[in-house]
ZADO-1210 file (C-alpha; in nm, 4 decimals, padded with zeros to 6 digits):
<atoms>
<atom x="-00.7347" y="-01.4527" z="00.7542" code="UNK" pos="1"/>
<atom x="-00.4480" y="-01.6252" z="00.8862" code="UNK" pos="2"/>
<atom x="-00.3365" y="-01.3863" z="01.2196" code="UNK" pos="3"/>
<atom x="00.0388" y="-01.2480" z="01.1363" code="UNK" pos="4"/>
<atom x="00.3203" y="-01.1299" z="01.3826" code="UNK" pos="5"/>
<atom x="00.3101" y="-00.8017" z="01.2074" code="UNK" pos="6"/>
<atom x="-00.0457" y="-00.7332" z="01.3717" code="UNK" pos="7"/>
<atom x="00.0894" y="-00.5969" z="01.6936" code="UNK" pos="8"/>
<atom x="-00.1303" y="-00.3594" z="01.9083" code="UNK" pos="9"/>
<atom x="-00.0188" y="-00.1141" z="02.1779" code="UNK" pos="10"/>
<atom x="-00.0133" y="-00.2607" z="02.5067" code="UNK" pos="11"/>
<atom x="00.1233" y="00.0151" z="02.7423" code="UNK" pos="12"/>
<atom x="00.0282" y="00.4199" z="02.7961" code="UNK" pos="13"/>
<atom x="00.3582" y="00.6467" z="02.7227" code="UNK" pos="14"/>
<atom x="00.4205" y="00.9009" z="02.9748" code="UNK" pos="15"/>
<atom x="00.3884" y="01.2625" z="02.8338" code="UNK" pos="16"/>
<atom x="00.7471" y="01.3375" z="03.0483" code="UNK" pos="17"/>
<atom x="00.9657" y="01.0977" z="02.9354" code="UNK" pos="18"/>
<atom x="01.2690" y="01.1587" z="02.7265" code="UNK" pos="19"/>
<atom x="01.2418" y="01.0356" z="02.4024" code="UNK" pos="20"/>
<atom x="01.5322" y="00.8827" z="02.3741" code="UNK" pos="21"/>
<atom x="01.6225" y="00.5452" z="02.1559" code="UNK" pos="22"/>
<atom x="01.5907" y="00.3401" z="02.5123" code="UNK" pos="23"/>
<atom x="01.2200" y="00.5150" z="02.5190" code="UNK" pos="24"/>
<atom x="00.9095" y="00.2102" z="02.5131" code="UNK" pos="25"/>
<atom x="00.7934" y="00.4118" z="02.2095" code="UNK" pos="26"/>
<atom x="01.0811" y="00.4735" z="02.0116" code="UNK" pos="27"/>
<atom x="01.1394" y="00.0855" z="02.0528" code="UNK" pos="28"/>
<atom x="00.8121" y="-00.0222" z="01.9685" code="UNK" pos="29"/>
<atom x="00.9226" y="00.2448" z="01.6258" code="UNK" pos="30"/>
<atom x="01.1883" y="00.0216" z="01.5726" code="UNK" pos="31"/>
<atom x="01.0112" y="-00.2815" z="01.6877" code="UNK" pos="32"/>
<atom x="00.7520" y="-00.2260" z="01.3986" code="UNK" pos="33"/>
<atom x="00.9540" y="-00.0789" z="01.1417" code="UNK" pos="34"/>
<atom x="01.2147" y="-00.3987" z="01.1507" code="UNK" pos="35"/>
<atom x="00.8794" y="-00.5836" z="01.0812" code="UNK" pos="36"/>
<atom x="00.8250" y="-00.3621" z="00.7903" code="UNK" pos="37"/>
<atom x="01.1881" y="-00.4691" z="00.5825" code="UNK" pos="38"/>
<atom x="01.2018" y="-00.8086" z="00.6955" code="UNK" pos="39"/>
<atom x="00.8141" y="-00.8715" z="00.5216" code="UNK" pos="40"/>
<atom x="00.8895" y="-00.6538" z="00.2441" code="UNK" pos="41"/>
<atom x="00.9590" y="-00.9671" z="00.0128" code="UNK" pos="42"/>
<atom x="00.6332" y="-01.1207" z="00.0310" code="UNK" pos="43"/>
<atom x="00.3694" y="-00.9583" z="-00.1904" code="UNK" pos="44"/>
<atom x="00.0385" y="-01.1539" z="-00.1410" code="UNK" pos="45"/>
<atom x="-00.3282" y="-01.0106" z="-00.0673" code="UNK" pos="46"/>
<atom x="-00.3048" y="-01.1415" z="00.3469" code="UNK" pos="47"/>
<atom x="00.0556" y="-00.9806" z="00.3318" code="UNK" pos="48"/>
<atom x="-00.0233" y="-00.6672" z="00.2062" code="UNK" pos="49"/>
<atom x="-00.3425" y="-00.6273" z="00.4818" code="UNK" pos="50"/>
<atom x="-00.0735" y="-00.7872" z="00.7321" code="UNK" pos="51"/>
<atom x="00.2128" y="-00.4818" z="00.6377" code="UNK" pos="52"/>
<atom x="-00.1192" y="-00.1840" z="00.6384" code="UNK" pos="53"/>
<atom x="-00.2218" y="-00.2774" z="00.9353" code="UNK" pos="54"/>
<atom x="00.1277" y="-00.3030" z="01.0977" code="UNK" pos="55"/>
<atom x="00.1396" y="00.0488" z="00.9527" code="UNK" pos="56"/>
<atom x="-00.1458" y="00.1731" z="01.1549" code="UNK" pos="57"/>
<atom x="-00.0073" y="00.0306" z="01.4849" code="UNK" pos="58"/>
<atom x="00.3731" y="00.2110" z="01.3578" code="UNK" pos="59"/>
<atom x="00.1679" y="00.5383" z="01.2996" code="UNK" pos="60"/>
<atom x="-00.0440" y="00.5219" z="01.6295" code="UNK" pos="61"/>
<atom x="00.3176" y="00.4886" z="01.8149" code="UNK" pos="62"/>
<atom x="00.4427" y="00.7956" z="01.5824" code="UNK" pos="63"/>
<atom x="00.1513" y="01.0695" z="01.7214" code="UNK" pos="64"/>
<atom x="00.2599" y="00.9360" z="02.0507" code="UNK" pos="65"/>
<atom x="00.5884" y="00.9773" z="02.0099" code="UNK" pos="66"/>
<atom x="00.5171" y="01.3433" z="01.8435" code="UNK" pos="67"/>
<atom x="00.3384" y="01.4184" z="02.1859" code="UNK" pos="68"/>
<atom x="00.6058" y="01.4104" z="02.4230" code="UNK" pos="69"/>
<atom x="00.7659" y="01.7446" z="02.5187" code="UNK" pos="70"/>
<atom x="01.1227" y="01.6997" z="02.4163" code="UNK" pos="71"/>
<atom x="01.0175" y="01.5986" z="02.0768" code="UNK" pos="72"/>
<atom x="00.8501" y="01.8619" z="02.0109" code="UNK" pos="73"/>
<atom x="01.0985" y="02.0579" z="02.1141" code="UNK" pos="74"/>
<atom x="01.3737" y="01.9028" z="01.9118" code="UNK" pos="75"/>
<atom x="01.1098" y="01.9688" z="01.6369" code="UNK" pos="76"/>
<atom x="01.0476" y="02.2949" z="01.7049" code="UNK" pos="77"/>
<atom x="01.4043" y="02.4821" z="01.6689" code="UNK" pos="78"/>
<atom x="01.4539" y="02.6927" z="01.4286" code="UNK" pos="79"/>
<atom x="01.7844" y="02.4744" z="01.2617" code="UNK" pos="80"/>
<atom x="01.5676" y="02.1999" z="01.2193" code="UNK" pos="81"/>
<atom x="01.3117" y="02.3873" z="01.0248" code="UNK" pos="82"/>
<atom x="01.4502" y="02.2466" z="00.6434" code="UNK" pos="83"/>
<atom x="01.4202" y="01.8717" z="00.7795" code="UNK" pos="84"/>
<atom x="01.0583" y="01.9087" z="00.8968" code="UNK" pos="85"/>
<atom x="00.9539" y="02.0678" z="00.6144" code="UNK" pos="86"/>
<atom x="01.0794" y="01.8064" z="00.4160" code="UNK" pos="87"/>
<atom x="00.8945" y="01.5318" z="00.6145" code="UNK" pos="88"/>
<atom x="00.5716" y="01.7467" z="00.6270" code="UNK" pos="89"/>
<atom x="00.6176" y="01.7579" z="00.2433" code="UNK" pos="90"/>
<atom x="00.6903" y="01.4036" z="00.2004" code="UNK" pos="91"/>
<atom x="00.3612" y="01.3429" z="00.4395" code="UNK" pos="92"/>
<atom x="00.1812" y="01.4894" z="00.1254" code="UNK" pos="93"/>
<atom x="00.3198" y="01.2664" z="-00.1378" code="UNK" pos="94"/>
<atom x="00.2615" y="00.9744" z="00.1207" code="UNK" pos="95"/>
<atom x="-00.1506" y="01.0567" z="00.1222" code="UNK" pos="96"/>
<atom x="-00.1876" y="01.1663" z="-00.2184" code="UNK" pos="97"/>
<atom x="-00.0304" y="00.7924" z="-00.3115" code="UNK" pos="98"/>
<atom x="-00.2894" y="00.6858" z="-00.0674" code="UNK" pos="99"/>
<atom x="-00.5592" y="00.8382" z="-00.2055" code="UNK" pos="100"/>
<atom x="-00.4073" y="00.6877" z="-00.5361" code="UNK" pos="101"/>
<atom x="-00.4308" y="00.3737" z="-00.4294" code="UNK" pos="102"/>
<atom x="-00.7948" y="00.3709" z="-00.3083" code="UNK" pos="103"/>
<atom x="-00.8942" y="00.5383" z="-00.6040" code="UNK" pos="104"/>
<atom x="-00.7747" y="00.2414" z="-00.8622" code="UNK" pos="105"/>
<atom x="-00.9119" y="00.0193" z="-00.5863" code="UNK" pos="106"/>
<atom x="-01.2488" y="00.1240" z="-00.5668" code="UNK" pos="107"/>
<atom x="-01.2165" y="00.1473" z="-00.9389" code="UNK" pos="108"/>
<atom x="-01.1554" y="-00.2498" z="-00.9855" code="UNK" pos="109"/>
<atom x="-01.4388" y="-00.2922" z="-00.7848" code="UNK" pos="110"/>
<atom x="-01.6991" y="-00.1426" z="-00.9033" code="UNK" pos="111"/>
<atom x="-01.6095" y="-00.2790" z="-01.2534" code="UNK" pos="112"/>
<atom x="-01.5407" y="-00.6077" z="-01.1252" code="UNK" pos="113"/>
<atom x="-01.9104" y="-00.6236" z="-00.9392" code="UNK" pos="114"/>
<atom x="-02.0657" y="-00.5321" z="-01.2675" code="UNK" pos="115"/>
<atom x="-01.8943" y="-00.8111" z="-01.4553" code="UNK" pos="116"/>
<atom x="-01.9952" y="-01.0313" z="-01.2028" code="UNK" pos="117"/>
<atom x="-02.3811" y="-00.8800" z="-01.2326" code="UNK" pos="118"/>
<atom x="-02.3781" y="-00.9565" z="-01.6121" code="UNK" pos="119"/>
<atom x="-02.2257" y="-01.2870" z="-01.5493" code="UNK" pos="120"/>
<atom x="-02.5093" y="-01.3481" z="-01.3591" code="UNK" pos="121"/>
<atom x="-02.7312" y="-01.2535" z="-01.5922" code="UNK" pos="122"/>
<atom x="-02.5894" y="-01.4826" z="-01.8637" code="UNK" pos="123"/>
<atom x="-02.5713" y="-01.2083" z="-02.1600" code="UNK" pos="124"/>
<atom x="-02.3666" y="-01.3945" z="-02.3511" code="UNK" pos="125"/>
<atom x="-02.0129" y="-01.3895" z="-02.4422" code="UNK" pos="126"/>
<atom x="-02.0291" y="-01.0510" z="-02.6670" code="UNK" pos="127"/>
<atom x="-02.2065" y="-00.8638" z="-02.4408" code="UNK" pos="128"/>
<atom x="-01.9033" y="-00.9527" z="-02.1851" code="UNK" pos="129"/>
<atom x="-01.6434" y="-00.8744" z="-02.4234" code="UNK" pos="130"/>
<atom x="-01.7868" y="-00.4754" z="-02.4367" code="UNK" pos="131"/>
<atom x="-01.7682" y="-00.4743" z="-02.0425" code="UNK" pos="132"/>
<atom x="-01.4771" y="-00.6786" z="-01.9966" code="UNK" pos="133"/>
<atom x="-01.3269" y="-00.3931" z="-02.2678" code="UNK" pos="134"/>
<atom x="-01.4179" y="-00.1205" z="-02.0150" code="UNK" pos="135"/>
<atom x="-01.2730" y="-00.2949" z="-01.7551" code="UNK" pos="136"/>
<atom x="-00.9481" y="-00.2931" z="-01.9182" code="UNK" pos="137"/>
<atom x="-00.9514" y="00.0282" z="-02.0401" code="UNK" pos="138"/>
<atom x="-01.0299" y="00.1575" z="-01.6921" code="UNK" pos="139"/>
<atom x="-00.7454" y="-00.0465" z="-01.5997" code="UNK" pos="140"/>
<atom x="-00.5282" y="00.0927" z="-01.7724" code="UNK" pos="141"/>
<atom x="-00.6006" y="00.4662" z="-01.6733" code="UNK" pos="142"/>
<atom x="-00.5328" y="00.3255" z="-01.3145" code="UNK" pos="143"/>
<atom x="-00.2272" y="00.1760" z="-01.4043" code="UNK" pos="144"/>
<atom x="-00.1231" y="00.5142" z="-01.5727" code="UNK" pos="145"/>
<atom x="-00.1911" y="00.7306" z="-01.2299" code="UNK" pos="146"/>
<atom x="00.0066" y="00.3897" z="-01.0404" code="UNK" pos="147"/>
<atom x="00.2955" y="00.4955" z="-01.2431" code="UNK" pos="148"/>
<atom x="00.3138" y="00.8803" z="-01.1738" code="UNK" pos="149"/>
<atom x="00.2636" y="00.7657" z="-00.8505" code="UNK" pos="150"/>
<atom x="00.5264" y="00.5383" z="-00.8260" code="UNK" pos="151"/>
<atom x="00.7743" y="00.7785" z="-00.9652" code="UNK" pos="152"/>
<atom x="00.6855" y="01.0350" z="-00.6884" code="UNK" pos="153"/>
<atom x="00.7281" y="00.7868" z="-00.3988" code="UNK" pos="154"/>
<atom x="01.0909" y="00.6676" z="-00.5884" code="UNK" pos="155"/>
<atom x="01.1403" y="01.0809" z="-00.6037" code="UNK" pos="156"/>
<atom x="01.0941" y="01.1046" z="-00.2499" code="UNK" pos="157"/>
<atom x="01.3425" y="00.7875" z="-00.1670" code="UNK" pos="158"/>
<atom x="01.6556" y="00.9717" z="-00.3741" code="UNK" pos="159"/>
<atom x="01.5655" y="01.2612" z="-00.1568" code="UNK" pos="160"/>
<atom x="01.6116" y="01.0503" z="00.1589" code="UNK" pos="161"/>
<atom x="01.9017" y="00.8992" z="00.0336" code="UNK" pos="162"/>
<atom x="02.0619" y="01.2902" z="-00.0469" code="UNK" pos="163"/>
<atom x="01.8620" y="01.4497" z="00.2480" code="UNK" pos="164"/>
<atom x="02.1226" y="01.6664" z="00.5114" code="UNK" pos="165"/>
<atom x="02.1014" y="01.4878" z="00.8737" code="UNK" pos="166"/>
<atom x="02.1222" y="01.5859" z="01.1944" code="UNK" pos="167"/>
<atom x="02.3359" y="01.3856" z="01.4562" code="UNK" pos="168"/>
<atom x="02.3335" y="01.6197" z="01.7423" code="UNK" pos="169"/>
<atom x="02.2005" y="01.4166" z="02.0445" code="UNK" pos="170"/>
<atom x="01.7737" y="01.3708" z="02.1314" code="UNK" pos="171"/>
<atom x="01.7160" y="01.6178" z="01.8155" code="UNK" pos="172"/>
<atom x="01.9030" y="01.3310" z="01.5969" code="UNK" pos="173"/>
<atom x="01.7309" y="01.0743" z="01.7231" code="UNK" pos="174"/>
<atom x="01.4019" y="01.1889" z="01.6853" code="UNK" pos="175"/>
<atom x="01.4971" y="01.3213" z="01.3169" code="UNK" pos="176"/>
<atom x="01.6843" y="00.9419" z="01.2140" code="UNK" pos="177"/>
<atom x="01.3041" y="00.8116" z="01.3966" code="UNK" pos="178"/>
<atom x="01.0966" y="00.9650" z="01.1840" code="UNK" pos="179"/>
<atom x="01.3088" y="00.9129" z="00.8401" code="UNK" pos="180"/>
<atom x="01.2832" y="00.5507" z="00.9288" code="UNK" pos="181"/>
<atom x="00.9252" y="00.5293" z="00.9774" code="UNK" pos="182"/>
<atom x="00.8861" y="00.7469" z="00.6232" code="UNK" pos="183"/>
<atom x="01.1251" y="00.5522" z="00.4359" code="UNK" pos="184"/>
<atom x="00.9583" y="00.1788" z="00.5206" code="UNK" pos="185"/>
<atom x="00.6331" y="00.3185" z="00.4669" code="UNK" pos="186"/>
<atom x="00.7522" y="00.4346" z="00.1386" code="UNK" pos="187"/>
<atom x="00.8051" y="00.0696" z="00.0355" code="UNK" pos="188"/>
<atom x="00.5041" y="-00.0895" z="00.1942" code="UNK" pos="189"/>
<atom x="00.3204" y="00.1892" z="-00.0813" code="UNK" pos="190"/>
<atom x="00.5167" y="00.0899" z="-00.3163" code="UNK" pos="191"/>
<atom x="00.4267" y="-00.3054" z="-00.2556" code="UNK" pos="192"/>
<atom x="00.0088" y="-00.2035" z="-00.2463" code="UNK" pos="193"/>
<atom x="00.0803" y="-00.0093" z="-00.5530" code="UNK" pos="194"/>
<atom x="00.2809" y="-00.2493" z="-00.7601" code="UNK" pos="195"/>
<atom x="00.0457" y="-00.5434" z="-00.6349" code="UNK" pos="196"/>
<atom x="-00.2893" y="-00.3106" z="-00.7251" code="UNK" pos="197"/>
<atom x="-00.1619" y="-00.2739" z="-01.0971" code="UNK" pos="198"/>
<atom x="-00.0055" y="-00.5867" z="-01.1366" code="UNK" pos="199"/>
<atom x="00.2362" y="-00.7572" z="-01.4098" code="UNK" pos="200"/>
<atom x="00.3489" y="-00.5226" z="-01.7021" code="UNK" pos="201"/>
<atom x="00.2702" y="-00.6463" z="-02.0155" code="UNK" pos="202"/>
<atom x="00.3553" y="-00.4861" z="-02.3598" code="UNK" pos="203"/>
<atom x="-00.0112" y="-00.4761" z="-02.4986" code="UNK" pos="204"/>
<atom x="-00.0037" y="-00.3116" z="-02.8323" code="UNK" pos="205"/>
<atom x="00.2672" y="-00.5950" z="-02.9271" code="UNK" pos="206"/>
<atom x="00.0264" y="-00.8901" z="-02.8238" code="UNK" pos="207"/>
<atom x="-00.3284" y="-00.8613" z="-02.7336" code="UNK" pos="208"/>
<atom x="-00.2802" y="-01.1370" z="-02.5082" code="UNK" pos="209"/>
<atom x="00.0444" y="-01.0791" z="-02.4104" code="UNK" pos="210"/>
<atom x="-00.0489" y="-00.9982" z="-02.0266" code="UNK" pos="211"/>
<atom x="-00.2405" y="-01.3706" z="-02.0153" code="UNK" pos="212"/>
<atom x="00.0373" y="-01.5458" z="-02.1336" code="UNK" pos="213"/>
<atom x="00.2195" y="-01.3824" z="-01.8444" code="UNK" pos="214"/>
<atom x="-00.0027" y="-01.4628" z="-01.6085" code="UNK" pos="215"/>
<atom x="-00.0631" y="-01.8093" z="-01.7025" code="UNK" pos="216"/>
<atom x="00.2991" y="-01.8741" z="-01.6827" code="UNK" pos="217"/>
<atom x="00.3045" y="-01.7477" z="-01.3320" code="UNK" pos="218"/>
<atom x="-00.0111" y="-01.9716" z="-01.2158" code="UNK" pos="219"/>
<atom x="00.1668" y="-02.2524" z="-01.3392" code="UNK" pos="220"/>
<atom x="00.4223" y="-02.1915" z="-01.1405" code="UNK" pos="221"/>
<atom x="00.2189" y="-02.0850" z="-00.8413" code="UNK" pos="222"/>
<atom x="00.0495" y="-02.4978" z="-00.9073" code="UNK" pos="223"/>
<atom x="00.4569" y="-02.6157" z="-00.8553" code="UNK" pos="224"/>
<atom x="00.4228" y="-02.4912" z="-00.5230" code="UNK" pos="225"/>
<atom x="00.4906" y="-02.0952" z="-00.4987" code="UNK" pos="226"/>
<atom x="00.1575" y="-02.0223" z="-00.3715" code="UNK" pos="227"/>
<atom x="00.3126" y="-01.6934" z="-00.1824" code="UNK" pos="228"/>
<atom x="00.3040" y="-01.5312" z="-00.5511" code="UNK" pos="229"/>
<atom x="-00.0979" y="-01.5240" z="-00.5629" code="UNK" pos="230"/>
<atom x="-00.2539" y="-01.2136" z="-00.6667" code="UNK" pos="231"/>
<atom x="-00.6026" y="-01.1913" z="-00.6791" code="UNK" pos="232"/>
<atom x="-00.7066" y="-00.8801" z="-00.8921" code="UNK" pos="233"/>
<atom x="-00.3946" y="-01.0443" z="-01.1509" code="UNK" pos="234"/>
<atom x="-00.5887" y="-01.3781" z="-01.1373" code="UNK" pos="235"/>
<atom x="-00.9218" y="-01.2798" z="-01.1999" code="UNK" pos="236"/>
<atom x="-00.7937" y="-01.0452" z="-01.5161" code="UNK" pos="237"/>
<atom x="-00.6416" y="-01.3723" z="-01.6362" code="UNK" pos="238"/>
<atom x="-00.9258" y="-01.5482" z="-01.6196" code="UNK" pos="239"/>
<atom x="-01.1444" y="-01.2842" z="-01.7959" code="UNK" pos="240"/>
<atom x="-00.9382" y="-01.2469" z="-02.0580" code="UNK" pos="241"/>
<atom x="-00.8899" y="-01.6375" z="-02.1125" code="UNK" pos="242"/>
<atom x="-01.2640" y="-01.6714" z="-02.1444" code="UNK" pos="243"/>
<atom x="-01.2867" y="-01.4093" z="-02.3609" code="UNK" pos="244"/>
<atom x="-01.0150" y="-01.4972" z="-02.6280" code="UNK" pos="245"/>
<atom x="-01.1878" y="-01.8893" z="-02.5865" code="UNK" pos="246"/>
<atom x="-01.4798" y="-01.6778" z="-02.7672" code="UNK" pos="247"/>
<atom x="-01.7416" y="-01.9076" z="-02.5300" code="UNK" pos="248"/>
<atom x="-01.8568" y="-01.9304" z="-02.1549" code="UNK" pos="249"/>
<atom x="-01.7469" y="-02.3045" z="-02.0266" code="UNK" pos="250"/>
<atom x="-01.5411" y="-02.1477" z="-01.7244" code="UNK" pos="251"/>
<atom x="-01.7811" y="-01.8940" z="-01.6145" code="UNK" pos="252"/>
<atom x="-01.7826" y="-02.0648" z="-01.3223" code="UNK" pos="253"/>
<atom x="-01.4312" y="-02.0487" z="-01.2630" code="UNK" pos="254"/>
<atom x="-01.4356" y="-01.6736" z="-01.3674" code="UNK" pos="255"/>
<atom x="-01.6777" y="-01.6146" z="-01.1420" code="UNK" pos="256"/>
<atom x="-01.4977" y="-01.6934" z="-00.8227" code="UNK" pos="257"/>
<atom x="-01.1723" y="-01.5396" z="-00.9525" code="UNK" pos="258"/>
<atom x="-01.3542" y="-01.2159" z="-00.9989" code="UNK" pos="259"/>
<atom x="-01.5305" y="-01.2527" z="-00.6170" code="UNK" pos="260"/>
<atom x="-01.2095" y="-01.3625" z="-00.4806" code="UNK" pos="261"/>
<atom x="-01.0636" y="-01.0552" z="-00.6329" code="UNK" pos="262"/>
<atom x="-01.3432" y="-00.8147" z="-00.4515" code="UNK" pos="263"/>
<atom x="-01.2992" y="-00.9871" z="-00.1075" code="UNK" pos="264"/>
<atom x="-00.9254" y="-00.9128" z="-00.1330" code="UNK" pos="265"/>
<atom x="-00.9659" y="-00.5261" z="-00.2482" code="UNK" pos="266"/>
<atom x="-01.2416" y="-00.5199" z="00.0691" code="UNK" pos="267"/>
<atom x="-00.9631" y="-00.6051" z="00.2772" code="UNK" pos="268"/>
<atom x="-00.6752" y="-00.4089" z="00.1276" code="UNK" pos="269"/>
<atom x="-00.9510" y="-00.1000" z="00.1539" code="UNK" pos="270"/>
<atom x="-01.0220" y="-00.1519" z="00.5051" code="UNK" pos="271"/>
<atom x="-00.6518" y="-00.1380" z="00.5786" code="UNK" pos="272"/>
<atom x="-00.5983" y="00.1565" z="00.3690" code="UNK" pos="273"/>
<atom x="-00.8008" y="00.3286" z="00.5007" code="UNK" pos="274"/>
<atom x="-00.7295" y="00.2953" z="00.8666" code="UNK" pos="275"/>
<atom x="-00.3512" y="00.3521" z="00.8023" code="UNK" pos="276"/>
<atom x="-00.4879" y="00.6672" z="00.5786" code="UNK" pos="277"/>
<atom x="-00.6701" y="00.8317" z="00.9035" code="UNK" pos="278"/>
<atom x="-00.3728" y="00.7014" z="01.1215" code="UNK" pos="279"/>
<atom x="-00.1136" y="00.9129" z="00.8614" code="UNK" pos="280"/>
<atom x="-00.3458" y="01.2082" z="00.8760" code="UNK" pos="281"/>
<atom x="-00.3843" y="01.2226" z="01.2298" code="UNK" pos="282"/>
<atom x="00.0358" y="01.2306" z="01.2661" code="UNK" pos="283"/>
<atom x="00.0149" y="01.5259" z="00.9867" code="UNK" pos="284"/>
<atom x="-00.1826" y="01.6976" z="01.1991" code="UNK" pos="285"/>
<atom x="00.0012" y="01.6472" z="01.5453" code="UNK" pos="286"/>
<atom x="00.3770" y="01.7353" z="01.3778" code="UNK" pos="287"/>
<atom x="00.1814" y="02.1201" z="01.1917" code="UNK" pos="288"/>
<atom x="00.0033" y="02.1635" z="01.5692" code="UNK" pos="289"/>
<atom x="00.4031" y="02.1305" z="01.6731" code="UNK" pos="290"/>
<atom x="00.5396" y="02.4048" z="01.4564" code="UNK" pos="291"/>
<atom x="00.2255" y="02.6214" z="01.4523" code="UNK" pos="292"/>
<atom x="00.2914" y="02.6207" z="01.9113" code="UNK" pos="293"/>
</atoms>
């Protein structure tokens, strides 16, 4: 994979007595990362996705370091300020149950997307691959389902920051605004990995084949030169369902690298899940050691 100017890695140690201020090297490598965050929030492929998780991990490695120094934790720890941290410790929750969301419907695809490639393999013919290419859908569609209540949650928590009471009183502002930032971009990098996980929306009860149609619109236009629109999992559901309404197995090649292109891609999107998962967890932890002092 191409390398990306969102993968940035610490280069420096913070000192534990510094102010944290908005001059602080942390804070600015906060804002360094999370004006990385909204200016990549357009693009929507597989390598962008891995590219906006993994600056995530780096933003969230900066956060527990910036939740370590002394004045922070004080700012955190006053009593006045006790209704905003609750509400980012609560919005912490939403933020790793949509994780855990998200890798769920991922290792979902997966595994069904392995087995289709096992039968394809073993050549069973195009009506045995309709039953499991049914399952696939139907499990698809279950994931899509918990995608949407997930969805709504994270769009819950952004009317919340948009209504939330701030506070604008000197170092304890600063570190409050900090950490809203960092919650609200990572809000909307979810909401990308979500959106791109479940892909394009498709009445299906109106048209079996409505969601093909769809997507073979958008490869076309991909083939006029939009190539920053590909989606793997989207592409490889295209292609199974193409084959299958053909009623015969000429592109089985073809749907057989769609459907391994679209397990390297969730490999990768796991991977970076999961290390911005740990990363999230670990920053959890360090802001309830704060309050619990």
């Amino acid at each position: 994979m191409a390398a990306s100017p969102l993968n940035v890695q610490p280069s420096f140690h913070a000192r534990s007595n510094s102010l944290p201020s908005r001059q602080h090297p942390i804070t600015s490598q906060i804002d360094e990362n999370v004006s990385r965050l909204r200016e990549s929030q357009s693009a929507s492929t597989s390598s962008s996705i891995v590219d906006k998780l993994k600056c995530l991990q780096d933003l969230y490695e900066y956060v527990d370091m910036f939740l370590q120094l002394p004045l922070t934790q004080q700012a955190l720890a006053q009593e006045q300020q006790k209704k905003l941290v609750d509400e980012l410790l609560d919005g912490s929750l939403v933020l790793l149950d949509v994780c855990g969301t998200a890798k769920d419907a991922l290792l979902q695809t997966k595994e069904c997307t392995q087995e289709l490639q096992s039968i394809l393999r073993r050549r069973k013919g195009i009506e045995g691959l309709a039953n499991e290419v049914g399952k696939y859908f139907t499990s698809k569609k279950a994931a899509r389902k918990a995608i949407c209540k997930a969805l709504k949650n994270l769009r819950h928590m952004e009317n919340k920051f948009s209504t939330s009471s701030s506070c604008k009183d000197g170092e304890t502002g600063a570190v409050i605004s900090t950490l809203k930032q960092v919650e609200a971009v990572t809000i909307s990098v979810l909401e990308s990995l979500l959106s791109f996980i479940s892909g394009p929306v498709a009445d299906l009860k109106s048209s079996r084949w409505s969601l093909v149609s769809m997507l073979m619109h958008r490869n076309r236009v991909m083939c006029e030169g939009d190539e920053q629109k590909t989606n793997e999992i989207a592409n490889a559901e295209a292609a199974l369902r193409s084959m299958i309404k053909s009623g015969n197995m000429k592109h089985v090649e073809n749907v057989q690298k769609e459907l391994q292109n679209s397990e390297l891609c969730i490999q990768d999107i796991e991977e970076g899940l999961e290390n911005f998962f740990r990363c999230l967890i670990k920053a959890r932890v360090t802001l309830l050691n704060i309050l619990n002092c």
